[in-house]
N, C-alpha and C positions, 0 to 999 in steps of 0.2 A: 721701829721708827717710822712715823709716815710720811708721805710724799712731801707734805710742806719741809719738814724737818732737814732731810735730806736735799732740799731745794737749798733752803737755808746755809748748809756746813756745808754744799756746793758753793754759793755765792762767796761765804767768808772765806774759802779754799779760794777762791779764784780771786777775791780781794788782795788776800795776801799773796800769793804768787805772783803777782803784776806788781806789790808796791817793794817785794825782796830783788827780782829780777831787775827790776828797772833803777833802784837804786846803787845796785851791782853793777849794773853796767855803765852806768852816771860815774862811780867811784874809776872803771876799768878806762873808761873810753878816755876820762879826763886824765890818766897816769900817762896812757896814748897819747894824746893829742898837747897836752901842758909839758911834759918830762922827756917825752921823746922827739916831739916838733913831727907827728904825722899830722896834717889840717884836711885831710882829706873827707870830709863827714861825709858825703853825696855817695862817693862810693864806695866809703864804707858799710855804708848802709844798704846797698844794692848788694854786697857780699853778703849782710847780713840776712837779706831774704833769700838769696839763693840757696846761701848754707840751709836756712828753714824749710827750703823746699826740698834739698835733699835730702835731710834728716824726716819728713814728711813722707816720702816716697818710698824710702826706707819702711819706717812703721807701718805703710800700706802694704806693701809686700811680707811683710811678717805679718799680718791680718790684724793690727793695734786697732784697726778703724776701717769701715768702709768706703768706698768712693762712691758718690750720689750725684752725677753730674745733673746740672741744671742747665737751664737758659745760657748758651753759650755768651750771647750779646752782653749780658746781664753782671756775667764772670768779668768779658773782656772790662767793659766801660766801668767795671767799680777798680780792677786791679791797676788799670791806665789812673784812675782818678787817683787811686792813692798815693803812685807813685809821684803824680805830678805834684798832687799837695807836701810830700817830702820836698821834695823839689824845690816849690815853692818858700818853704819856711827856713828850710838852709839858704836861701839867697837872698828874705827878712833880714834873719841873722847878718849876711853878709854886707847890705846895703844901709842897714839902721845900725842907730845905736845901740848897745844892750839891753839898755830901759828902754827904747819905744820898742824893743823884740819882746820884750816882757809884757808890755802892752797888749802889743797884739797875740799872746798868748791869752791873758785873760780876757779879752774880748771874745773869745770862742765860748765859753759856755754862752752869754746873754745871745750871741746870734746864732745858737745851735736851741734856744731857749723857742726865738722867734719864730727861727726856719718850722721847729715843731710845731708850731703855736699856729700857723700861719696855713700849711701845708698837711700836716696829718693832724690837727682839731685836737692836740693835746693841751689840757690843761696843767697849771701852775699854782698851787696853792699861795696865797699872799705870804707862807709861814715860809714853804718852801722856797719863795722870792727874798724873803726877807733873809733867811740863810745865805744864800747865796750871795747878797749884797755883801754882807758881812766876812763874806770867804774872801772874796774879790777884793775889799776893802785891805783887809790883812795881807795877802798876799802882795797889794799894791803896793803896801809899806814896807814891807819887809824884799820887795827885790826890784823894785822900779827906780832909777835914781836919773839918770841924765834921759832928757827926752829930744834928741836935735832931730827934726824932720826934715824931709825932703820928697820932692815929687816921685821919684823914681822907688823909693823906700817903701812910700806909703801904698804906692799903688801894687806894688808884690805883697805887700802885709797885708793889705785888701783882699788880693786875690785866693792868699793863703790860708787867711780865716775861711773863708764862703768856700773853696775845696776840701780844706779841713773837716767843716760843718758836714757837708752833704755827704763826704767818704765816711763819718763816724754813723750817721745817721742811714748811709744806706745800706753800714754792718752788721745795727739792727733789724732794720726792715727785710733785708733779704734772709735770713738767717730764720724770722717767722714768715715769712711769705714761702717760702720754699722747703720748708722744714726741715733746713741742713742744720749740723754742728757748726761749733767753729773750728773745726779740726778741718772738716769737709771745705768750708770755703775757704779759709785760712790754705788748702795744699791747693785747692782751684784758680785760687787769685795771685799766688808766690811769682809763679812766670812771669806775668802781665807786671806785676810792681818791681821786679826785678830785671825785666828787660828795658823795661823805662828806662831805669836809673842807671843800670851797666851804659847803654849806650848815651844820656843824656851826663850821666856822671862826671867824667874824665872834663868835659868840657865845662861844665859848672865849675866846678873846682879847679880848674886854670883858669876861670875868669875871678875868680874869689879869692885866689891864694897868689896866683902869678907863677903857678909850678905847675910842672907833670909829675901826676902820682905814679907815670911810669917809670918813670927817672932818679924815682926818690929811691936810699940807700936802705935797701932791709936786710936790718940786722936783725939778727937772732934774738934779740928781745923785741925787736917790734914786732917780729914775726907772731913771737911768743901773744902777746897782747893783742895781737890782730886775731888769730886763732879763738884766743878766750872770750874775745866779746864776740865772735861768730857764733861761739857755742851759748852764751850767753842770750843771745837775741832772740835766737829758738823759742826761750821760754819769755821771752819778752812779746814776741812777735803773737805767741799762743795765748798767750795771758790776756794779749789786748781784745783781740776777738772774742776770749772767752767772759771777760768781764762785759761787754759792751753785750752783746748776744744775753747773757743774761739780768742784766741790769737796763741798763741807756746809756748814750753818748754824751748826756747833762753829767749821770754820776761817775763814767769813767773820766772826765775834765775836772771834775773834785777829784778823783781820785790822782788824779798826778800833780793837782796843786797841793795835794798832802805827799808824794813823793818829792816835790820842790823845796818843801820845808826842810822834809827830811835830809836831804842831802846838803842845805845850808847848813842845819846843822850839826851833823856828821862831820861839816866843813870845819865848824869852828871847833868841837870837839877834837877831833883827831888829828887834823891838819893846821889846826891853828891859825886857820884864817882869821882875818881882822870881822872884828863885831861891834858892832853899837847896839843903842839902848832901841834906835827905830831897827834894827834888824829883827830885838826878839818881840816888842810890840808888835809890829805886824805877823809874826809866826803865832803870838801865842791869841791876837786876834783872827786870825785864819783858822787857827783848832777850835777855837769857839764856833765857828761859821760851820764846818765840817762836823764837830758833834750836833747842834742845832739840825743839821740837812740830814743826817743820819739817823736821828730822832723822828725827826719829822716825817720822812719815806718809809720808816719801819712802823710806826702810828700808824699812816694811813694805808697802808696797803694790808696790817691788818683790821682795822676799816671796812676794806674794800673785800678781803676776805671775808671776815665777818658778814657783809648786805650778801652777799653772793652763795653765801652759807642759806641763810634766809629765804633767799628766795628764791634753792633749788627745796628748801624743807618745804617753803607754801605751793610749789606747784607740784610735788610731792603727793602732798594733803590735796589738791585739788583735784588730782586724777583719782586718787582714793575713794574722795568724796560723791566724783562722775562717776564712778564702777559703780559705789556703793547707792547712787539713785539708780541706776539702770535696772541693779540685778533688784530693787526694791520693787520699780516701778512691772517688772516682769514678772513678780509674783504677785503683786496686786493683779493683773489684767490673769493672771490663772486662779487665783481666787474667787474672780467675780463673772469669772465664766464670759470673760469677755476675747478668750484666745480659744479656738476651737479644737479640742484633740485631734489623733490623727484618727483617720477613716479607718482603718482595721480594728481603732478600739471603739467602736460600736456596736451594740447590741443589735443582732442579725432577727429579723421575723422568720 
């Protein structure tokens, strides 16, 4: 099997493990939070990276992976960024509506489009834009419904998108800049996103909810469900880094607007949520958008493989070709008696 090959049933390994995980813990968190009345997300999610980092620290000391520590700053200010854009998008959720939170979820690919565009000279194929349009179009239908604004709403879902952006964008950039895995950054950044949120947590979430999650009654099923989506996030948390690290921040934002379908409808399937005829319209215009973008990325990057093929083969051929005048041109100049042997080989008087 060669290197591409292997690259490849890594990617679609890492595809699928991000879209199983996260729709498992979408199904866990919401039994949590709808069935049992925990609303704590903020610090849930701050358990959720600690438990990763311990599970992390673990697998380090049984030798699963190496530790490559890098630019300490670099660690700090992306694990702070991240935490804060969690942060951030649970207090979206808190201060908007559901629709304009849904908004400002698909707003993230186009300003992570830009940021790229803008800032690292990536390009966007019109085919690849026009996908996207189409994804975003679907998705808009199928989960955007009440949109009531407000200054204070708007300006956290502002913030949220632009930290969101730059935290996904700068999990790939550092991950090639530095040449770590995402196992490596993913154990280096756990602290920093998890102290964030342990300490900023408790407080969010009493300004959101009107409760202390230290006050609240745990029973032994919530316990139960708290534990499982800890365990759960693990592979959530690992997944995200390792999709983004090998793909981009554009195609992990497709990839969870196809985990959003998914769990809609899972929703109506198994739980029997209410559906209309605009819920499966925009779902089944979203899987249009996402096979289109999926198409189109796999096109062009063999494409791109392909030129690069080419013209490691012509400069190949052109150093060949340089050998092959030199050693030509230095038998000519001994031919024509134009290179002088050496002084021992001459005939002595």
């Amino acid at each position: 099997m060669g290197e591409g090959e292997r690259f490849q049933l890594g990617t679609i390994g890492a595809l699928s493990l991000s879209v199983v995980s996260s729709v498992s813990i979408v199904v866990c968190n919401k039994a949590l939070m709808s069935s049992l009345r925990f609303i704590f997300a903020t610090t849930l999610t701050s358990w959720h990276l600690l438990v990763t980092f311990c599970s992390l620290h673990v697998a380090l000391k049984l030798r699963f992976f190496e530790h490559k520590p890098f630019e300490q700053k670099a660690v700090m200010g992306f694990g702070i960024l991240n935490g804060i854009s969690i942060g951030l998008l649970n207090l979206s959720l808190g201060f908007n509506s559901v629709g304009f939170y849904q908004m400002t979820k698909l707003a993230i690919i186009p300003c992570t489009v830009l940021l790229e565009t803008l800032f690292l000279g990536k390009r966007f194929s019109k085919r690849i834009q026009l996908s996207l349009v189409i994804l975003l179009l679907g998705v808009g239908i199928a989960t955007v419904t009440d949109l009531q604004l407000n200054a204070l709403g708007s300006f956290l879902s502002l913030l949220a998108v632009i930290t969101t952006c730059v935290a996904q964008i700068m999990t790939n950039t550092i991950q090639k800049k530095y040449k770590v895995s995402s196992t490596q950054l993913l154990y280096q950044s756990c602290p920093y996103q998890a102290g964030t949120l342990l300490i900023s947590g408790p407080y969010m979430d009493k300004l959101l909810t009107n409760q202390n999650v230290f006050a609240f009654d745990y029973t032994t099923q919530v316990m139960f469900f708290i534990i499982l989506s800890c365990l759960i996030s693990i592979s959530v948390n690992f997944s995200t880094f390792l999709v983004i690290g090998r793909t981009s921040p554009v195609t992990y934002q497709v990839l969870g607007h196809l985990k959003t379908c998914l769990v809609l409808a899972f929703g109506y399937v198994l739980l029997h949520d209410p559906v209309s005829w605009r819920n499966i319209l925009g779902i089944l215009i979203a899987l249009i958008g996402m096979i289109l973008y999926s198409y189109y990325c796999t096109h062009e990057n063999q494409q791109k493989a392909a030129e690069a093929a080419v013209e490691s083969s012509q400069a190949s051929e052109g150093d060949s070709d340089a050998l092959l005048n030199v050693e030509n041109g230095n038998a000519a100049l001994t031919n024509s008696g134009g290179q002088k042997g050496p002084a021992w080989g001459k005939d002595k008087d």
